[in-house]
LOKOLZA-131733 format. One line per 5 residues: their letters; for each residue x, y, z of C-alpha. Coordinates in steps of 0.001 Angstrom, whole numbers, plus 524288, in hexadecimal, padded with zeros to 5 digits. Layout:
LOKOLZA-131733
a	X:Y:Z | ...
//
This chain:
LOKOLZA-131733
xxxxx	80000:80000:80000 | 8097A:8094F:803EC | 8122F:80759:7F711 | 8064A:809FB:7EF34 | 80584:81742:7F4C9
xxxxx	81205:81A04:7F200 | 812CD:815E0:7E54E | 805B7:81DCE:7E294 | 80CDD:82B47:7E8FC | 8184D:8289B:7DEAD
xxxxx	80F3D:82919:7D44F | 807B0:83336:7D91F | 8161D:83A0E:7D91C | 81981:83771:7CADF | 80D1B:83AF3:7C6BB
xxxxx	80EA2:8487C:7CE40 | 81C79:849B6:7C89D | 81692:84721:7BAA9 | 80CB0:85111:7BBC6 | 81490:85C45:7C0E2
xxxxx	81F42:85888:7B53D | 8137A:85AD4:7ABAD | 81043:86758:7B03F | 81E41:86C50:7B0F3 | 820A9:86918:7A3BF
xxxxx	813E5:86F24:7A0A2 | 81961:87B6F:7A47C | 827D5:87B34:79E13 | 82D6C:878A2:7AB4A | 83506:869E8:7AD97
xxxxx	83207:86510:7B981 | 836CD:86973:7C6D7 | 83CB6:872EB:7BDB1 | 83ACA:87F69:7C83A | 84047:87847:7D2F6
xxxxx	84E85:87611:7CB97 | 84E9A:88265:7C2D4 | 85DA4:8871B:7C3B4 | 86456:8942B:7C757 | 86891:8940A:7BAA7
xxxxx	85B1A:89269:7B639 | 855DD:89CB1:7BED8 | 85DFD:8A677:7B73F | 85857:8A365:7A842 | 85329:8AFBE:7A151
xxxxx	84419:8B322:7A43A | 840F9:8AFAB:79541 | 8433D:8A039:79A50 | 83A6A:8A0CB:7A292 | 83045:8951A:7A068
xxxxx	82280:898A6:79922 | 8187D:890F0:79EFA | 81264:886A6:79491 | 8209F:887B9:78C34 | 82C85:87EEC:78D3F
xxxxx	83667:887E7:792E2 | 84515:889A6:78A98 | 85062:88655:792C7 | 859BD:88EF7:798F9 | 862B8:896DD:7908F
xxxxx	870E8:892C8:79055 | 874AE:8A135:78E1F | 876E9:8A8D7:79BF1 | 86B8D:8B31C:79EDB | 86DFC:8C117:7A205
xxxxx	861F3:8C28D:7A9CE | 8660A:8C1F1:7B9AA | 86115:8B449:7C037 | 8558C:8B6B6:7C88D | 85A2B:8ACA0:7D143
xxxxx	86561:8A295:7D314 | 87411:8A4BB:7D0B7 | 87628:8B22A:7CAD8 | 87E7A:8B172:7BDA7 | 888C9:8BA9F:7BA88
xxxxx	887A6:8C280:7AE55 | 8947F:8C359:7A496 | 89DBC:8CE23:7A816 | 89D32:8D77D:79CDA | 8A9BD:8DCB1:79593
xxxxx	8B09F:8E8EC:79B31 | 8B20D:8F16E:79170 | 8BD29:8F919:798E7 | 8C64C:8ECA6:79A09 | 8D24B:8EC81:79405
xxxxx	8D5B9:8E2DA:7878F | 8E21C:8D9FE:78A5B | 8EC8A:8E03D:785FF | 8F34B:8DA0A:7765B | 900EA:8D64C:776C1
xxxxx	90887:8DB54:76CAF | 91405:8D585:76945 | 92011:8DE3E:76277 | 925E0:8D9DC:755CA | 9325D:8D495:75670
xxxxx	93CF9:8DBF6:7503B | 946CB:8D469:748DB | 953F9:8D843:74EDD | 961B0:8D9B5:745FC | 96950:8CEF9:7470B
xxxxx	9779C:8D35E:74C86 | 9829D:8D2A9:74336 | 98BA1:8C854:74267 | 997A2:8C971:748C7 | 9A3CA:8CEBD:7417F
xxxxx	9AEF6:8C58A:73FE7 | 9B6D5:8CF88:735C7 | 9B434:8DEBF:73291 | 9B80B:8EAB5:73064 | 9C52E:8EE6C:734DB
xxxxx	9C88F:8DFAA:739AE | 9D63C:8D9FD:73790 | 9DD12:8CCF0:73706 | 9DE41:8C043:731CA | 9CF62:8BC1B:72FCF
xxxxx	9CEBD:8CA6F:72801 | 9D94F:8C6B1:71E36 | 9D37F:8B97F:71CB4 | 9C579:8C06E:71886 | 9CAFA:8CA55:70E50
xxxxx	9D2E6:8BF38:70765 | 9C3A4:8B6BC:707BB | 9BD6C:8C249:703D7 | 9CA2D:8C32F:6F8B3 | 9C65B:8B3D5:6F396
xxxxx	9B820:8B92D:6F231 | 9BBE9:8C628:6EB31 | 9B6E3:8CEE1:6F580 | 9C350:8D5F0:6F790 | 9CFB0:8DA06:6F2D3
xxxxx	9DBFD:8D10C:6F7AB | 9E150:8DF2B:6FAD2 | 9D899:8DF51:70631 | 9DD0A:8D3A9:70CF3 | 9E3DC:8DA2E:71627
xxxxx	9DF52:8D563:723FE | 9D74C:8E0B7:725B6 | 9C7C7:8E159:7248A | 9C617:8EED7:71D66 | 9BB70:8F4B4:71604
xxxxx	9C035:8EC93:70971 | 9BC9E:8DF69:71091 | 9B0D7:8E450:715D2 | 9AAE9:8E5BE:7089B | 9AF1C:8D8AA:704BB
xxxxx	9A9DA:8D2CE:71291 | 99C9A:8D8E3:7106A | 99BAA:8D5E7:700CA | 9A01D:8C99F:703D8 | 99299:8C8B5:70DA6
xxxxx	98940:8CF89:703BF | 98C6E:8C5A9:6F7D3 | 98AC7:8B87D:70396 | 97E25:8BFD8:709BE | 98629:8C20E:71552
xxxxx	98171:8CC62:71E04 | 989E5:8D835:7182D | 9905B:8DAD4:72614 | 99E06:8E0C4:72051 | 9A5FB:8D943:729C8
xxxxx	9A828:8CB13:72C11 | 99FE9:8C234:7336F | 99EA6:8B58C:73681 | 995B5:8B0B6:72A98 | 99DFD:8B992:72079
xxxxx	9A8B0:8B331:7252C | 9A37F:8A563:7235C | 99EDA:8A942:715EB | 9ACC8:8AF39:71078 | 9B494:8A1CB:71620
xxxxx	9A9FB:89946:70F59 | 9AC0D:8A0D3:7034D | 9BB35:8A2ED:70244 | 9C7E9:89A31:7043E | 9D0E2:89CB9:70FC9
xxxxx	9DB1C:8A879:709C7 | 9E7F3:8A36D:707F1 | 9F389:8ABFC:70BE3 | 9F639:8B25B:6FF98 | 9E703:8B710:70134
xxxxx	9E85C:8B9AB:70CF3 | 9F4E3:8C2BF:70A61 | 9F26F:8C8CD:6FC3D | 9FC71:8D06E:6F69C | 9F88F:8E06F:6F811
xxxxx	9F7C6:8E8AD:6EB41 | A04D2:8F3A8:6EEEE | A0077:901A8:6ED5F | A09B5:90866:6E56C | A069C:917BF:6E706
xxxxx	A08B6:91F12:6DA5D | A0B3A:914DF:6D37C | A06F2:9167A:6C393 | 9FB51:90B07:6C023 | 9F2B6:90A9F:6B567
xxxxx	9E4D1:91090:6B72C | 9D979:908BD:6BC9A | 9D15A:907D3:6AF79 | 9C670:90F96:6B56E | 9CEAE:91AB4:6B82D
xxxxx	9D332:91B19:6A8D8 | 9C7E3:922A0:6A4EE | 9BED8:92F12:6A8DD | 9C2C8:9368B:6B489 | 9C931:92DD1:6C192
xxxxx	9CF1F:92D3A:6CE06 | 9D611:921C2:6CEA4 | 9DA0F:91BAA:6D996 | 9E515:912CE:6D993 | 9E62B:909CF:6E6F1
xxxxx	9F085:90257:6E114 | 9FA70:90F45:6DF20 | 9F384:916C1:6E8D1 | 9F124:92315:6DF25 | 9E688:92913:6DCD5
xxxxx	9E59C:92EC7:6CD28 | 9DCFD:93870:6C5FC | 9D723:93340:6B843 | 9D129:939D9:6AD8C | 9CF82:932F8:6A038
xxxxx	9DA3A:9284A:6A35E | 9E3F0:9323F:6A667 | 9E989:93492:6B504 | 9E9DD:94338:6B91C | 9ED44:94175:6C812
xxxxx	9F4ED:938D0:6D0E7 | 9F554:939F1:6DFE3 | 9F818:92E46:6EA9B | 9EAAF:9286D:6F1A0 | 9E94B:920E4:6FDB4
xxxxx	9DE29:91935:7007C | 9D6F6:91390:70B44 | 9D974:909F8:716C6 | 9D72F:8FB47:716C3 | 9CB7D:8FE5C:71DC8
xxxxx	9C578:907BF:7160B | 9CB0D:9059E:708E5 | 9C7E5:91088:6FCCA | 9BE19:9085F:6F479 | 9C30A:903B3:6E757
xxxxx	9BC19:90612:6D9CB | 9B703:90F70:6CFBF | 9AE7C:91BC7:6D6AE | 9AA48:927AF:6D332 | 9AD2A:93534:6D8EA
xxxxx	9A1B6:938C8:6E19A | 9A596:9456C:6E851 | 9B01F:94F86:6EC57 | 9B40A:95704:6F71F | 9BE2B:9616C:6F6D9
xxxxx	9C075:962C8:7057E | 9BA01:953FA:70A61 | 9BB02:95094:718CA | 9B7F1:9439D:71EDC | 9AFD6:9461C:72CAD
xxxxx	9AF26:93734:72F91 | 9C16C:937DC:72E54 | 9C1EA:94459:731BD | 9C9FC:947DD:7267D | 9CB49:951BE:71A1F
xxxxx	9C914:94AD6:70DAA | 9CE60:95713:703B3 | 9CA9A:9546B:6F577 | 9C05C:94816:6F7BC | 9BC11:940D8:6EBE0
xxxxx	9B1FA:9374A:6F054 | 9B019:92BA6:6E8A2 | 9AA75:92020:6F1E8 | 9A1A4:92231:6FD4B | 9AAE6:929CE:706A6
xxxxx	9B835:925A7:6FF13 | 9BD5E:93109:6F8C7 | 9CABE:9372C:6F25A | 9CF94:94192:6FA1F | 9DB38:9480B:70086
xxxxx	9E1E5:94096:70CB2 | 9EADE:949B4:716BA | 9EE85:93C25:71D3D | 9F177:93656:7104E | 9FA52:94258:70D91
xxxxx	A00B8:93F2B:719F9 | A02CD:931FC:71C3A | A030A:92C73:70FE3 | 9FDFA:91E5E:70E08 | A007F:91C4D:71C8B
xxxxx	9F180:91E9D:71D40 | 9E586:91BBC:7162C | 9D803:921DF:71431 | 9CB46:91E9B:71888 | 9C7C0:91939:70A32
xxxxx	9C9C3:925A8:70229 | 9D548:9278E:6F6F2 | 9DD90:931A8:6FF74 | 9E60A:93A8D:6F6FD | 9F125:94317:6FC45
xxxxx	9F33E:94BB6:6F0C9 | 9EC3B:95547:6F14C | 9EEC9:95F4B:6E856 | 9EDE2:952A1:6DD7E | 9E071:94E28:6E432
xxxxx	9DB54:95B58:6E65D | 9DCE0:95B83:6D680 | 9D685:9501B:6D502 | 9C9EF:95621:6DDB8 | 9CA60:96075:6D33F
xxxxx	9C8CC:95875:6C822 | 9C091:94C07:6CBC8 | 9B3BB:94CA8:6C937 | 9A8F2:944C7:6CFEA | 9A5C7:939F6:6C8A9
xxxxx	9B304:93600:6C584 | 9B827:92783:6C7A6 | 9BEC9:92395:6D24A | 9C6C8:916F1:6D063 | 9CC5D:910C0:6DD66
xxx	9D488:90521:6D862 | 9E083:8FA29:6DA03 | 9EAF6:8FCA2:6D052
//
């Protein structure tokens, strides 16, 4: 008896359960649905709210601006400053491309000894410079063969003698033998009569004679003056060729030497013919700084009278 009453209050339970399930769904609400609603919920925009006789849409998954009526209370974005300040952009500097050093010197200008007479008799083999240069001395004649020497190899054209021109010359020439090493010296032989240079043979020239050590005036092939030159020193030798007479200067003076220059007939870059007071007093005990130094000078200041510019100049061995 007694489990027949409780089996009819179960049924009498589902039954109640069952009924109260229709009517919430009736209404758009699931059951028990207002005894578990969540804070989260609680804080869906007024439009969700149910409509009775409507299925109601679910919960937005997008965040609501409207303050919760109840619950937790959500925190709304921070907005941007406007005032703050952007991260500062690294810039970084270009690099600058830095000139390399130059290579060390192993022979230049004004060097002497041994390894110096064994580069002018190389530079000799390879036609570079005259065997009268060998002479154990590096002068301005062997640093124009050092540097042509590094122009024709693509060799940086230092002038002097490093350790890659160096390299290059050995691999190119044959160790000198004595008799290169020691070649015999053309004799100057002042005043002495030699034949013309051909280029001196016609027009108007001032021929300059190394070999004798004169200096002559030319017209037409026939010689009008004589007078005794003296050239310059080993390391700044008067240039050899044929040049023209670019300017003169009665009463010349050289500021860098500190010296007069009377009667100056310029004929290559600062070179020039032109009276010497040492050369009038010491003779060929001296030598000039690359000009053709005359000590005559009534006979040169002649000459200043009748050259012209534009006349040859002809600086040549005999």
């Amino acid at each position: 008896m007694r489990r027949r009453r409780i089996a009819t209050a179960l049924i009498c339970a589902v039954l109640g359960v069952a009924v109260l399930g229709g009517a919430a769904y009736a209404t758009g609400i699931p059951p028990f649905a207002r005894q578990t609603v969540s804070a989260a919920s609680n804080a869906a925009a007024p439009d969700a709210t149910p409509t009775p006789g409507r299925p109601t849409a679910r919960a937005s998954a997008v965040p609501s601006t409207t303050a919760p009526t109840s619950g937790a209370t959500a925190t709304p974005p921070a907005a941007a400053d406007p005032r703050a300040t952007p991260a500062p952009t690294t810039v970084r500097p270009t690099p600058r491309a830095t000139a390399r050093p130059k290579p060390a010197a192993l022979m230049s200008l004004d060097d002497r000894g041994g390894d110096v007479r064994e580069l002018e008799a190389r530079l000799a083999q390879l036609g570079l410079v005259s065997t009268r240069w060998i002479d154990n001395y590096f002068g301005t004649a062997t640093r124009t063969a050092v540097r042509s020497f590094q122009v024709k190899r693509d060799l940086p054209a230092l002038g002097y003698v490093d350790a890659a021109t160096w390299r290059a010359v050995r691999a190119q020439t044959r160790t000198p033998t004595r008799a290169e090493l020691y070649p015999p010296k053309p004799t100057p032989q002042p005043n002495r009569a030699s034949a013309l240079d051909p280029r001196c043979t016609t027009g108007r020239a001032i021929c300059v004679d190394k070999s004798t050590r004169t200096l002559r005036w030319v017209v037409d092939g026939q010689v009008r003056l004589t007078m005794d030159a003296r050239f310059g020193c080993q390391s700044s030798a008067t240039r050899e060729g044929a040049f023209t007479l670019r300017a003169k200067v009665r009463n010349g003076y050289s500021n860098f030497y500190d010296t007069r220059m009377p009667f100056a007939m310029f004929f290559s870059g600062h070179q020039a013919v032109h009276y010497s007071d040492d050369f009038a007093a010491r003779g060929y005990a001296g030598c000039s700084h690359g000009c053709v130094n005359i000590r005559n000078w009534n006979a040169l200041e002649q000459l200043f009278g009748e050259a012209r510019v534009g006349d040859k100049v002809i600086v040549y061995w005999s």
